[in-house]
N, C-alpha and C positions, 0 to 999 in steps of 0.2 A: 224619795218617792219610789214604791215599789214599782217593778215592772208591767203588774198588771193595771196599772194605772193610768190613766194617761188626761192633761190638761187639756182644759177648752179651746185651744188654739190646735194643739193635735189633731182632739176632734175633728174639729173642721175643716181641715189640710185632709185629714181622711172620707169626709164626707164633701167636700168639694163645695162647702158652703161657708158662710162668715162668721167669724167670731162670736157677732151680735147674735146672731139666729140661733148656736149652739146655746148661747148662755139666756134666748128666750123660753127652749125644749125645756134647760134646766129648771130655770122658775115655774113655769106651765104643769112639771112634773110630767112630762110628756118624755123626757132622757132621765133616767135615775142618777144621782149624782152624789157623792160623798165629800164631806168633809175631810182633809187630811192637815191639821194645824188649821189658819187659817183661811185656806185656800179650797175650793172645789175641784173634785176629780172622778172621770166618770172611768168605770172597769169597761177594760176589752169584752168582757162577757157582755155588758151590755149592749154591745154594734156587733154581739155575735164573733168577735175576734177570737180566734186562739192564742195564746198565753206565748211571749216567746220562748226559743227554746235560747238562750246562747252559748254557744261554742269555743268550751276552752281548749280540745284537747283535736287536733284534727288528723285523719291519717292522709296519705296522697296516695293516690292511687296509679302512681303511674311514675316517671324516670326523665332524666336529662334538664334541659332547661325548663322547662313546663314546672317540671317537681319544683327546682329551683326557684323559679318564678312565684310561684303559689306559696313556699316557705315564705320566701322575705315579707311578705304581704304579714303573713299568718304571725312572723314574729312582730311585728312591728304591732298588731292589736294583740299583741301580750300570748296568742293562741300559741301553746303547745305542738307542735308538730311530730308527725311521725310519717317516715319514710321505708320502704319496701326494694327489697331490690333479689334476684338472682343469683345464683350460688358462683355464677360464673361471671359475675361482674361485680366490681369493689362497694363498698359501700357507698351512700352518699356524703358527701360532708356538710356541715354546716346543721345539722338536724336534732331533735333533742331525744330520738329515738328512731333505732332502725330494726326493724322485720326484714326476716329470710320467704322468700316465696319460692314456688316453681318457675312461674308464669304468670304474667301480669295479665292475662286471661283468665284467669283461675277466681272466679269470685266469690268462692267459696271460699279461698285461702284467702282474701283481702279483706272479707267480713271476720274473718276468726282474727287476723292479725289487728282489725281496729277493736274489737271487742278486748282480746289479751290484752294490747296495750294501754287500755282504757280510753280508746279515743271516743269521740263524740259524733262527729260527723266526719264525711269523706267525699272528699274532690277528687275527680276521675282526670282532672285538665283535660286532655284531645287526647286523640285515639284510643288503641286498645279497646277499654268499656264505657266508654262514656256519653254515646250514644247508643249502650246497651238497653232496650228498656227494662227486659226481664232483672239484669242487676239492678239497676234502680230501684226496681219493686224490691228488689230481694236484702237491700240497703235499707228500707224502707220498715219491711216486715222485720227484719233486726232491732231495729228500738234505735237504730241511729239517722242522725241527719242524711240528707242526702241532698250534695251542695250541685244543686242541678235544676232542670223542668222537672214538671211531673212525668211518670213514666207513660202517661196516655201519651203525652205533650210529642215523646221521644219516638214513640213507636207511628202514632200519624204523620209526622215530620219525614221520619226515619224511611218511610216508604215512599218512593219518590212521584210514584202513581199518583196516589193519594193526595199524597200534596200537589200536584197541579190538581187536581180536583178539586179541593179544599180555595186554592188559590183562584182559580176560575167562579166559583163559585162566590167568593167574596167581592168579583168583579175585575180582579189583580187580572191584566194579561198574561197570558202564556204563545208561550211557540206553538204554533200546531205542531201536531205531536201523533201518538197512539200511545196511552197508556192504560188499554184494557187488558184483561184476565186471559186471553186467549192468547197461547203463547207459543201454537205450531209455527213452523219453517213456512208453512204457504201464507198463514197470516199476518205474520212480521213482515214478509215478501210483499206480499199485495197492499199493506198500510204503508209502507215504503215506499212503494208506486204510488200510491194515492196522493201523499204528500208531498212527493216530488225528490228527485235527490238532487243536491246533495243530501245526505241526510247525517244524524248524527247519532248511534247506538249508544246505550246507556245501561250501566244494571238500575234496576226500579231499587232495592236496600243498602245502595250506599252512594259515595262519592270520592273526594280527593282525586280522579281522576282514574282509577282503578277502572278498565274493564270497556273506556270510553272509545271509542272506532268511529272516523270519521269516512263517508262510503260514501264515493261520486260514481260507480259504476258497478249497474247489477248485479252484473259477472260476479263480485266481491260479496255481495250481503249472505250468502250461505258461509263463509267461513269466517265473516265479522260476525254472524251471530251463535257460532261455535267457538269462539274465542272471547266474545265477551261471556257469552255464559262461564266458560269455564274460569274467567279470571275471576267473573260476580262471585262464583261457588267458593271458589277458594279462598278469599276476602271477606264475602260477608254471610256462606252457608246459605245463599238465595240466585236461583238462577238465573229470576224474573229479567225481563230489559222492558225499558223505554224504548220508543224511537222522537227523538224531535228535528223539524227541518233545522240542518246546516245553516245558521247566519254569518253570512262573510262577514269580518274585519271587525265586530264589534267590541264595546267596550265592559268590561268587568266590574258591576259596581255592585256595592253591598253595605246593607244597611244594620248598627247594630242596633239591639232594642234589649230595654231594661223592663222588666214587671215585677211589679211584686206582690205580696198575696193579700194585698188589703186593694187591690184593681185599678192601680199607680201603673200604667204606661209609658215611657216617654222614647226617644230613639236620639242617640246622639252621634247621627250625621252619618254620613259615607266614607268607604273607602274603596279606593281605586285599586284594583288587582289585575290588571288587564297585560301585566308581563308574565309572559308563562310560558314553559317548556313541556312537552307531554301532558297538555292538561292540567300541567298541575303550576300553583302560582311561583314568582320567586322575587319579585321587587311589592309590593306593597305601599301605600301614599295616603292621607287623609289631611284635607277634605280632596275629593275628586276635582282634577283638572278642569275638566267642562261641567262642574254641575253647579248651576247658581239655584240663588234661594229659592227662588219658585218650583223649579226640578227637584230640590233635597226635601222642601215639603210633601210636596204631591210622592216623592218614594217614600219619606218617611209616613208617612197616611200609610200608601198600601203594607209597608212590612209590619207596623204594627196591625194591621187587619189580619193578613197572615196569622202574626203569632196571637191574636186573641181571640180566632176564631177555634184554635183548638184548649185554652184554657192555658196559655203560657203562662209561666213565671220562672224568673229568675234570668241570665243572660243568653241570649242569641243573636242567631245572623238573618237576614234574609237576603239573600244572592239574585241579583237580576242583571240580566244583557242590555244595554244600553246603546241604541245607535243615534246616529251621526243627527238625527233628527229630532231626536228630543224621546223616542218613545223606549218606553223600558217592557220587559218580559220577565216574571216569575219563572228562576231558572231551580232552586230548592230553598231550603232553610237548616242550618246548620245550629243544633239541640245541645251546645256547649261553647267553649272561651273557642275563639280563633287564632289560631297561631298569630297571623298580626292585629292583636289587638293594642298592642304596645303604642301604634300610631295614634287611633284613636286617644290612647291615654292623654299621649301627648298634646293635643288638642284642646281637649276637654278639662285637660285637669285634674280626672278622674282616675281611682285605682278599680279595675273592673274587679279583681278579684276582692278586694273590700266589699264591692257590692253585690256580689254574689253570695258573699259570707251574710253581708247582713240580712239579705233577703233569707238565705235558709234558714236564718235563726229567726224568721218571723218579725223581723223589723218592719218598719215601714219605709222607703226610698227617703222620704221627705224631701222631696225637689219637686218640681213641673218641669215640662218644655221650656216653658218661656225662661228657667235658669240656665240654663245647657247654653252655652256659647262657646264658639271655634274661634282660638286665638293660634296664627301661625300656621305652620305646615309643616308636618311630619314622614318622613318616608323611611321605611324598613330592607332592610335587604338579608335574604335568607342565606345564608351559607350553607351549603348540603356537600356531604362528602361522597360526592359525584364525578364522572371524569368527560367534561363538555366536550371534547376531541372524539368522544367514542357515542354520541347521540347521547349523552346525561344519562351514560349509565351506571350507578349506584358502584363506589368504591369501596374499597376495605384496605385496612393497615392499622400500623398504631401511631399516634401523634407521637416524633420525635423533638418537635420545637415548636413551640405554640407564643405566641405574642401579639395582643389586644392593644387597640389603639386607645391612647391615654382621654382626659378629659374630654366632654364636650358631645360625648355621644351617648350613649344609652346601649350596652352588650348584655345581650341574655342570653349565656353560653352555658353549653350541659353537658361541655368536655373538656378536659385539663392533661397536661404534659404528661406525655405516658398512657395514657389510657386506647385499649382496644377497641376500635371500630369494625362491628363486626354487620353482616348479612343480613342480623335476624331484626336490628330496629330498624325505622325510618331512619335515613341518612340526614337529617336535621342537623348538626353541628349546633351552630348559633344562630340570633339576629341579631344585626346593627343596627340599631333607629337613631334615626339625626331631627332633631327641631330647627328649624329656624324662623324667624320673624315670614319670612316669606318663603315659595318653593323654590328658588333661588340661593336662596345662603340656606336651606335644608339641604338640597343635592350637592355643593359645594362640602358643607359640613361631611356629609357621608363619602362623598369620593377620597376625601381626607383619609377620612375613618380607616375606610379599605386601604387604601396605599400603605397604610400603617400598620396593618394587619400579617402576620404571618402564621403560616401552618404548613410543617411538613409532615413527611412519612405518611400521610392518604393524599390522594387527590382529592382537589375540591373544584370547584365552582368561581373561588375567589377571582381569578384571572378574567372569567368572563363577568363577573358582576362589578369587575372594574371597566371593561371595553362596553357593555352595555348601559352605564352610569354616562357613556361620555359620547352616546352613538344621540345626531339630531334628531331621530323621533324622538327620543325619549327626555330628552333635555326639553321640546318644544311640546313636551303633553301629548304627544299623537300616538304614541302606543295601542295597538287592539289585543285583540285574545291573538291574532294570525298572526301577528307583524315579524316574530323571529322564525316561523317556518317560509316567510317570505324572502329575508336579508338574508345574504353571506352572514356566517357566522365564522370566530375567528378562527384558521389553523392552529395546529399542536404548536407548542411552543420551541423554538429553536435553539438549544441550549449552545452557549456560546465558548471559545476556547479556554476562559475563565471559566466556566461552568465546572465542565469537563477536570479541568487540573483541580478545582477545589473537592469535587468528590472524590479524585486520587487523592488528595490530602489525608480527607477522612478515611478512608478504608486503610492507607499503609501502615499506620500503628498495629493495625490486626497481623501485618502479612510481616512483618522486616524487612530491612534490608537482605535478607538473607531466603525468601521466600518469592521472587520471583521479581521484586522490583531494584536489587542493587546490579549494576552492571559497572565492571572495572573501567575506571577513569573518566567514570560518564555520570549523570547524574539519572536517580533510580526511577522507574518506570514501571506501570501499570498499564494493564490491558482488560480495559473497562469495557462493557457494555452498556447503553440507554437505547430500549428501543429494539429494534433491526440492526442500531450501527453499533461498529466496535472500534474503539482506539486504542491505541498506543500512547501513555498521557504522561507526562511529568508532573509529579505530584506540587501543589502550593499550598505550603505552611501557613497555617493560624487565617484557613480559608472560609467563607460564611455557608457552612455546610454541617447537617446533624446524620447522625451515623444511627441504625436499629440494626444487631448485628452484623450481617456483612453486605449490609445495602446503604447505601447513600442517596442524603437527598438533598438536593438545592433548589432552590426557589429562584424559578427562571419565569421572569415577567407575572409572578402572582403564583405561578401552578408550582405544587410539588412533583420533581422527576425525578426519577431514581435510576441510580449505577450500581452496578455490582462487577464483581472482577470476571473477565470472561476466561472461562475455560476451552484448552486448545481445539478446534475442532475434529467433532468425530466421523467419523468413514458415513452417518447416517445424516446428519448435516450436512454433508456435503453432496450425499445423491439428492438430498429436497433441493439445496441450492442448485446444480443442477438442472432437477425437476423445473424448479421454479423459472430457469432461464430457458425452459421449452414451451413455459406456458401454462405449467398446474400451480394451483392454488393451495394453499395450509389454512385453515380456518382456524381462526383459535376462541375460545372463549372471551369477550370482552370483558366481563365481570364474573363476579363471583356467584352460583348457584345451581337449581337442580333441572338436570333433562328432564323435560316433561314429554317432549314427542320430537320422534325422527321420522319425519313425513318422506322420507326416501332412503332407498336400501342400496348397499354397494351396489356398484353393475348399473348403478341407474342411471340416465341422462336426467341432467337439470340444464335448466335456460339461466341466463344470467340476471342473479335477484332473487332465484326461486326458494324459498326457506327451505334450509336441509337438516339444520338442529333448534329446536325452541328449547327457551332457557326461561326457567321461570325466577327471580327476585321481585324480591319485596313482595311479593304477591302479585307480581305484573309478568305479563309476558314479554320478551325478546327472542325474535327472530333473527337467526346467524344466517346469511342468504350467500347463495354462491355468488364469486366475484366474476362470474363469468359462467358461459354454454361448455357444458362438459358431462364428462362422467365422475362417475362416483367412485373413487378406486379403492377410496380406506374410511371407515366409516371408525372414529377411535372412543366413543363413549356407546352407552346404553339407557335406555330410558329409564330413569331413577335414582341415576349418576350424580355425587356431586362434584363440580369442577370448579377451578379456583381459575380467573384472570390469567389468562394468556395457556391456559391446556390448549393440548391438542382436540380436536371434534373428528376433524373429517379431511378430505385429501379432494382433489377435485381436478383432473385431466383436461385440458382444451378441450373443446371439437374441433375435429381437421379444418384446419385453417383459420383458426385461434388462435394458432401460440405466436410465442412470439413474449419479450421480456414484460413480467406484470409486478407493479410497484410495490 
């Protein structure tokens, strides 16, 4: 049967009416209908359809696990792949073609690279451009697929104004808010007061968490809304903000929805995100703890209202706040695949990116709602290579020992042994998704997972996504968006005498016996550093420790820590030590990135807290704040500096009757 064909039972799976009635149209001559052998078959031109297009050859638009993710799918329906990557990062594996780019921002370069390679159509997965709308179009106008919304769809969505507008307007609640065009210091100011604070600043062109300030006192909102500005600009090239009122403690839920271009609807189910650090998510679950059917209906109603009120198709989110009450709030809608969609999968049954594929090639869904059933409970946990001890700020290294927990789980990892973690992507590592019959043997399955897991040479996250897998809120469902800025969170890990002698192991094949650790009639010795502390170690042979030139790393309670051999101290060490025991402070860089602003000049008094270097990654702000009331005696970078994890910044003196030893 040609493509442009299609039987009477199609029909009417497409026209939302019955067999009988389509094959009445036919007889009536009221539906044109063709013979093919001897069966009838009526053309898509008929119902006004477009012809499908399907997609053998696809490019990906994007890196890491996503890219990966989207391959396996792509191979698995036979589609040809093609992969793109950075001159300074390795190829990808597993692909049947790979393209050189600049920058995976370059959309120029990613239309010419799926053109040369012949590809057909091109998946953006998350970030970078794929809630671009202009690429879309520009995909579009190419003569290729574009495995996405429409680009109207992108750019109404894409604006977050808007969209509570749109979302209000279909009836969907929202937060009260301000998300008008007026965008002075006294008018944010005064829609701030009117609303009431707390409040919550927002860029109106993006999300992820980028840019978001949460302000319970006036005094603050002139330099939350010079800071979100600036992070909005840098992110998304839009300075615009939102304001909506602060809701304490609530929950994260989001709904996905499927359309496709013959006006097939359906949404399959929730997912719980309401574990999160800076805004941004890290545990993921589906279905939602607290939401039963009556609740998953009535949300799945409004998000598809949401997405068909601007002419969706193809896959999205829509994100709503959830309190303890039952009532829900339009918080945006997310214009591509979700990093955890994997959960949902699990659930459903379903591969989203198969059905993203089909829909761009002009398929038709061929399901309803009423097929969509949730079997079990699934929950995802994000690995980012992050260092939880320093507020989850974004790490760098290279993986010296990598090792994935065996059956039973589901790992979608977009980094392998050896490879460099560097500054300029999102810290994403992997996910781990665990199914189980229940959320009971799913959390069990996953905490497995992790214990099993290893990763050194970056820090990560792992350590904490094992202590917050095992902490009672979270085991009992009660998790909010708040709940870990409320909890103790755990201390740095305490590397143990064991530790310690096993990254002596590793390091002394570099050094000899003859280079500082053999000592006559005694057994040879290293004088290590981790941290602030320094030992004197006796090295232990054939110890579980991976070596990247002359640093070591052991895996102490989940986290990667590293030793390196300490060199003897110098005359300028020794005055900071010193220093330090009078009562001034050394600021150092917690991660890697660029000065953006030194809100204070030597000579200066700061209060303890006060920001005295902003460090921009990831495209986020961090503020290095004095550990104390003092002055300002050595100011050691410049604004447009780049610093590397643990530089020096700045120097910082008591104020008389300060000092005194500081930790």
């Amino acid at each position: 049967m040609s493509p442009e064909d299609l039987t009477p039972r199609q029909v009417a799976e497409r026209l939302g009416v019955t067999v009988r009635t389509v094959q009445r149209w036919i007889s009536s001559g009221r539906l044109p209908a063709h013979r093919v052998g001897a069966r009838l078959r009526v053309s898509r031109s008929s119902l006004g359809e477009p012809s499908p297009r399907p997609i053998h050859s696809l490019l990906i638009a994007n890196r890491g696990e996503i890219a990966a993710r989207i391959a396996r799918t792509a191979r698995r329906l036979g589609i040809r792949t093609v992969a793109v990557h950075t001159a300074d990062e390795p190829a990808p594996d597993g692909m049947d073609l790979v393209a050189s780019i600049v920058s995976y921002l370059d959309g120029g370069a990613l239309i010419d690279a799926a053109r040369q390679s012949g590809a057909e159509g091109v998946h953006p997965g998350y970030g970078f451009l794929a809630e671009n709308a202009a690429f879309a179009q520009d995909v579009i106008d190419a003569g290729l697929i574009w495995v996405g919304p429409p680009p109207d769809a992108i750019a109404a969505m894409g604006d977050k104004a808007e969209a509570r507008r749109r979302a209000a307007q279909q009836g969907v609640p929202t937060v009260s808010g301000y998300d008008g065009h007026e965008q002075s210091d006294p008018t944010l100011r005064g829609e701030a007061l009117r609303i009431g604070l707390p409040i919550l600043v927002k860029p109106s062109a993006g999300g992820g968490g980028k840019g978001m300030r949460v302000v319970r006192d006036a005094a603050d909102l002139a330099s939350a809304f010079a800071g979100a500005r600036r992070e909005a600009q840098g992110a998304f090239g839009d300075e615009r903000l939102i304001l909506e009122r602060y809701l304490a403690g609530p929950r994260h839920v989001e709904v996905q929805v499927l359309y496709d271009a013959h006006g097939i609807g359906l949404h399959l189910g929730e997912r719980d995100c309401s574990s999160q650090r800076r805004n941004q998510k890290i545990v993921e679950e589906a279905p939602a703890p607290t939401v039963d059917a009556e609740l998953r209906a009535r949300m799945g109603e409004a998000a598809l209202s949401v997405a068909a009120s601007v002419g969706y198709t193809n896959a999205g989110t829509v994100e709503f706040l959830l309190t303890d009450a039952g009532s829900f709030h339009f918080l945006e809608m997310n214009t591509r695949l979700q990093v955890e969609h994997p959960v949902t999968e699990a659930v459903t049954g379903r591969d989203l990116v198969a059905d993203q594929l089909q829909i761009a090639a002009g398929e038709p869904l061929g399901i309803r709602q009423r097929d969509i059933r949730l079997t079990g409970h699934a929950i995802e946990a994000r690995l980012y290579a992050e260092d939880p001890e320093a507020g989850f700020l974004p790490a760098t290294g290279r993986v010296a020992r990598l090792a994935w927990p065996g059956r039973g789980v589901r790992v979608d990892a977009g980094v392998s042994e050896g490879d460099l973690v560097s500054d300029r992507f999102d810290p994403l590592l992997a996910k781990l998704i665990a199914h189980g019959r229940t959320r009971s043997e799913a959390l069990a399955r996953l905490r497995r997972a992790l214990d099993a897991t290893t990763l050194l040479g970056v820090r990560t996250n792992l350590r904490f996504l094992r202590w917050l897998l095992a902490q009672p809120f979270f085991v009992d469902g009660q998790t909010r968006t708040d709940t870990l800025s409320l909890v103790e969170l755990p201390g740095p890990p305490t590397p143990s005498d064991a530790d310690w002698r096993a990254a002596a192991g590793a390091l002394l094949p570099s050094r000899g016996i003859w280079a500082g650790g053999w000592r006559l009639n005694m057994e040879p010795a290293l004088l290590l550093r981790s941290g602030d502390e320094v030992r004197s170690v006796r090295p232990a042979p054939d110890a579980p420790a991976a070596r990247d030139g002359e640093t070591a790393f052991v895996d102490v309670d989940g986290q990667s820590v590293d030793f390196n051999l300490a060199p003897a101290p110098t005359v300028d060490e020794a005055q900071r030590h010193a220093a330090a025991q009078s009562g001034s402070a050394l600021l150092r860089a917690p991660m890697p990135g660029r000065v953006i602003a030194i809100p204070v000049a030597e000579g200066a008094s700061v209060s303890e807290h006060e920001p005295v270097v902003v460090i921009e990654a990831m495209k986020m702000e961090h503020a290095v704040v004095a550990p104390l009331s003092g002055t300002i005696t050595r100011l050691a970078v410049g604004v447009g500096q780049q610093v590397q994890r643990g530089d020096e910044l700045a120097e910082v003196s008591a104020a008389e009757g300060d000092a005194g030893e500081r930790p």
